[in-house]
Backbone as ProteinMPNN parsed JSONL, in Angstrom:
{"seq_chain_A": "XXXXXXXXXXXXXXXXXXXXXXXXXXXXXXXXXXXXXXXXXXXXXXXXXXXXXX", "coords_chain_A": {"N_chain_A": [[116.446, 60.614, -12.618], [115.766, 59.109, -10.332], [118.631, 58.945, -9.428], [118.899, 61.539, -8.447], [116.953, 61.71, -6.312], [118.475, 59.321, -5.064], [120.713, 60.706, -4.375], [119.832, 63.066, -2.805], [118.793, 61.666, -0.891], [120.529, 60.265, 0.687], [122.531, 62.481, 1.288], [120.953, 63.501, 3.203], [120.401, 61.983, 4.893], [123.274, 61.516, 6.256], [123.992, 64.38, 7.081], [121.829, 63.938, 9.161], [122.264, 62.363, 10.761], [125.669, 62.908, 11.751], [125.174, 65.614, 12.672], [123.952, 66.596, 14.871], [125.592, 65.286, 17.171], [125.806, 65.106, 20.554], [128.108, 64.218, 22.093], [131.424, 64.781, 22.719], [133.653, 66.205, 20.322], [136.145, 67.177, 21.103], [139.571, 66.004, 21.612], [140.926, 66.397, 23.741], [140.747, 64.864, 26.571], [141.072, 65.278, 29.245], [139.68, 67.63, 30.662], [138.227, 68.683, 33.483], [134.82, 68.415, 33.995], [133.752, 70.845, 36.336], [135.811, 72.715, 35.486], [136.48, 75.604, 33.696], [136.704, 76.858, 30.416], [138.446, 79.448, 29.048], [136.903, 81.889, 26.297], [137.104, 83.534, 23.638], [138.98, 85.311, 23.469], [139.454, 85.843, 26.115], [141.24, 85.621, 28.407], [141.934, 86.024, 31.273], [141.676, 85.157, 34.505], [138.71, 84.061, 36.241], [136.995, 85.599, 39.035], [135.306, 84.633, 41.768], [132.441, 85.04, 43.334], [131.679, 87.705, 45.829], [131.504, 86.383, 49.392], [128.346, 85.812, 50.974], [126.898, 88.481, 53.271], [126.597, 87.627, 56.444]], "CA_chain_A": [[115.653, 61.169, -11.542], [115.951, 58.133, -9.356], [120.069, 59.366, -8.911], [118.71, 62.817, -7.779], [116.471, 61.183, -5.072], [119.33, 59.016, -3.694], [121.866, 61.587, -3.59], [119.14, 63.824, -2.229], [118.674, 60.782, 0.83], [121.906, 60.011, 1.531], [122.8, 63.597, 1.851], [120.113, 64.115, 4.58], [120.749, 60.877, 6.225], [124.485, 62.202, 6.661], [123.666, 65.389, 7.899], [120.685, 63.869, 10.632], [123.691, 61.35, 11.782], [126.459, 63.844, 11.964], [125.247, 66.936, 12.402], [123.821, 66.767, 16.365], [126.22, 64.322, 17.853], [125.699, 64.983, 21.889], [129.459, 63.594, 22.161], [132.095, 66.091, 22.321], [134.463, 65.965, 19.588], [137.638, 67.255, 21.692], [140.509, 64.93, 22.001], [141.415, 66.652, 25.402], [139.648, 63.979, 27.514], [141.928, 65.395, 30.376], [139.433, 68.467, 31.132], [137.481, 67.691, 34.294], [133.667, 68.951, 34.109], [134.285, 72.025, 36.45], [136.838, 73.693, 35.072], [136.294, 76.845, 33.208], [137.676, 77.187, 29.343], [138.702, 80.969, 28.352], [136.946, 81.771, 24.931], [137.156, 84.607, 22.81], [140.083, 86.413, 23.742], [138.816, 85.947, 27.579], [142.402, 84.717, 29.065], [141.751, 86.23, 32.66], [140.718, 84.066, 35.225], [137.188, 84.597, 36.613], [137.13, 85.773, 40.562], [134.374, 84.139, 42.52], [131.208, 86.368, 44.54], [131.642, 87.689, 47.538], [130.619, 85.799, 50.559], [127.32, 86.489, 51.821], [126.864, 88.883, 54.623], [125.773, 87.102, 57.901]], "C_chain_A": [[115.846, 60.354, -10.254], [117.482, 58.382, -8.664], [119.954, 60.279, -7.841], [118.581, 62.491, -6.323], [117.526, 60.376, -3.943], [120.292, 59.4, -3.12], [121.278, 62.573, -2.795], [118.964, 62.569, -0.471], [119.643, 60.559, 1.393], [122.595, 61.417, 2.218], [122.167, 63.931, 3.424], [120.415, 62.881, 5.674], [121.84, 61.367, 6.953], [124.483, 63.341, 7.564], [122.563, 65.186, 9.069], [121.737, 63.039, 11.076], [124.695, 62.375, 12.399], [126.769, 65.129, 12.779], [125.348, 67.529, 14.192], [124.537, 65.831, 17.257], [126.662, 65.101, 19.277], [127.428, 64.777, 22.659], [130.079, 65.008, 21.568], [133.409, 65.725, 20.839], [135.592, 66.588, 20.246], [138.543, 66.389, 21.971], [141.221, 65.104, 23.462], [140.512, 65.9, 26.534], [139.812, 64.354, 28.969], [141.231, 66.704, 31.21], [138.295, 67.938, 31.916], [135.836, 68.983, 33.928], [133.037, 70.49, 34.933], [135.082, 73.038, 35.819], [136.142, 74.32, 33.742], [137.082, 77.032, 31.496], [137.382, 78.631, 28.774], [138.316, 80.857, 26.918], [136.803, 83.495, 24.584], [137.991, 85.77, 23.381], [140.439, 86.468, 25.327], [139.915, 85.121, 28.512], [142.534, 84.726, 30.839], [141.177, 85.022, 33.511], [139.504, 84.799, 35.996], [137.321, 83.948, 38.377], [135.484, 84.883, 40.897], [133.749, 85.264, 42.931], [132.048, 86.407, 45.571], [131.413, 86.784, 48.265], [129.419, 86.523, 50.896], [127.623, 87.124, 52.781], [126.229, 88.208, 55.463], [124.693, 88.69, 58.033]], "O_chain_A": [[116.07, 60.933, -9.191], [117.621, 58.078, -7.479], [120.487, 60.188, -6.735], [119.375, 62.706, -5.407], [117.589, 60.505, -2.72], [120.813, 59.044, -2.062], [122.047, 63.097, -1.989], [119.052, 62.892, 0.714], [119.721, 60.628, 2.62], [123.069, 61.47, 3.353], [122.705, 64.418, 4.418], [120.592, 62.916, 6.892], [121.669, 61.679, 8.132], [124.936, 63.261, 8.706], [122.368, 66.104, 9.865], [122.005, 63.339, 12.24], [124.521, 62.674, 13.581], [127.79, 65.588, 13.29], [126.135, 68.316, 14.718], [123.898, 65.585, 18.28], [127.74, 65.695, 19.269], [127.702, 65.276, 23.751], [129.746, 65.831, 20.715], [133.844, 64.574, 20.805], [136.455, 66.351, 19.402], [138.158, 65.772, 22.964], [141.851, 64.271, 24.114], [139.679, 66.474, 27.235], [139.031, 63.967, 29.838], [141.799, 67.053, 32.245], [137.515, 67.085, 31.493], [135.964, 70.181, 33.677], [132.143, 71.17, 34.429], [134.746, 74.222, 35.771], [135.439, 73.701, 32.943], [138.245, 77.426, 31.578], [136.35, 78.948, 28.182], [138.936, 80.09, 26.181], [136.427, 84.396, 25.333], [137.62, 86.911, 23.659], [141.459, 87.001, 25.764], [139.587, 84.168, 29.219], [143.02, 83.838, 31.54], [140.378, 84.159, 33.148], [139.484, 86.001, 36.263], [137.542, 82.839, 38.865], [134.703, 84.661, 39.971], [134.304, 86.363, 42.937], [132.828, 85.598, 46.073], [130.867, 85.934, 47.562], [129.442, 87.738, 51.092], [128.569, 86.689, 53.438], [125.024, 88.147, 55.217], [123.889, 88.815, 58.957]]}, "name": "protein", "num_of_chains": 1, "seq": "XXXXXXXXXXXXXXXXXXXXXXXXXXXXXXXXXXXXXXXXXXXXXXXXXXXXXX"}
């Protein structure tokens, strides 16, 4: 019973460490904070608004 419990804690420890890590996991360090990444099929580039009318 005592096995159960510590494979039952270690499991959850693992998964509360792991699971929400804030930190990106991409190795592309080279993409600047602007820039735009195409997902789901979405290869077009995306036009800007109009200008306001004066």
């Amino acid at each position: 019973m005592k096995k159960t419990y510590l494979i039952l804690f270690l499991t959850l420890l693992n998964v509360s460490i792991y699971s929400c890590s804030p930190e990106s996991n991409s190795s592309d360090n080279n993409i600047q904070e602007t820039e735009e990444i195409a997902c789901c099929g979405d290869d077009n580039p995306i036009t800007p608004p109009p200008p306001p009318e004066d």
